[in-house]
C-alpha positions, 0 to 999 in steps of 0.5 A: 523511497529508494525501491519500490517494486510493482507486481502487477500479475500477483498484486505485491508490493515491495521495497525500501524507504529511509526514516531520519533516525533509523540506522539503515534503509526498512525493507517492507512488503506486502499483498495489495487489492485495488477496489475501484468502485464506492465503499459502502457507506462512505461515499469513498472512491478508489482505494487500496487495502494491504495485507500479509504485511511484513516489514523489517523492523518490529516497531513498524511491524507492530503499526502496520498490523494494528493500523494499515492491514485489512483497512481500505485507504483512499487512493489520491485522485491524480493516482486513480486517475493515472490506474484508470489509463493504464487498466489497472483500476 
């Protein structure tokens, strides 16, 4: 992932990762909420949800949608920890 950029104040993301195979880098964004208490029901820690998800290409475009969008993802422990010391979480 050669760029990874953190708006902490709007709770953006956005960057740019390379795949073996694709021709180019894929340049991708997206809104994001941090939840730090436990998801009901799932006995889940810290986790990230993203949306308005846009990524540069289709195929992608179309997986995020259906499978990353709206759906809370569990935030390593290592990773919560380290939000925890700098407030974020």
């Amino acid at each position: 992932m050669p760029q990874l950029h953190l708006n902490l104040t709007d709770r953006h993301v956005e960057g740019e990762i390379l795949l073996k195979g694709e021709s180019g880098p894929i340049q991708f964004s997206a809104d994001y909420a941090l939840q730090n208490e436990e998801t009901p029901g799932t006995g889940v820690g810290p986790v990230v949800t993203l949306t308005n998800i846009v990524v540069s290409r289709e195929w992608m475009q179309r997986v995020a949608e259906d499978m990353v969008a709206g759906k809370p993802w569990p935030i390593p422990v290592d990773a919560a920890r380290m939000l925890k010391m700098t407030g974020l979480l």
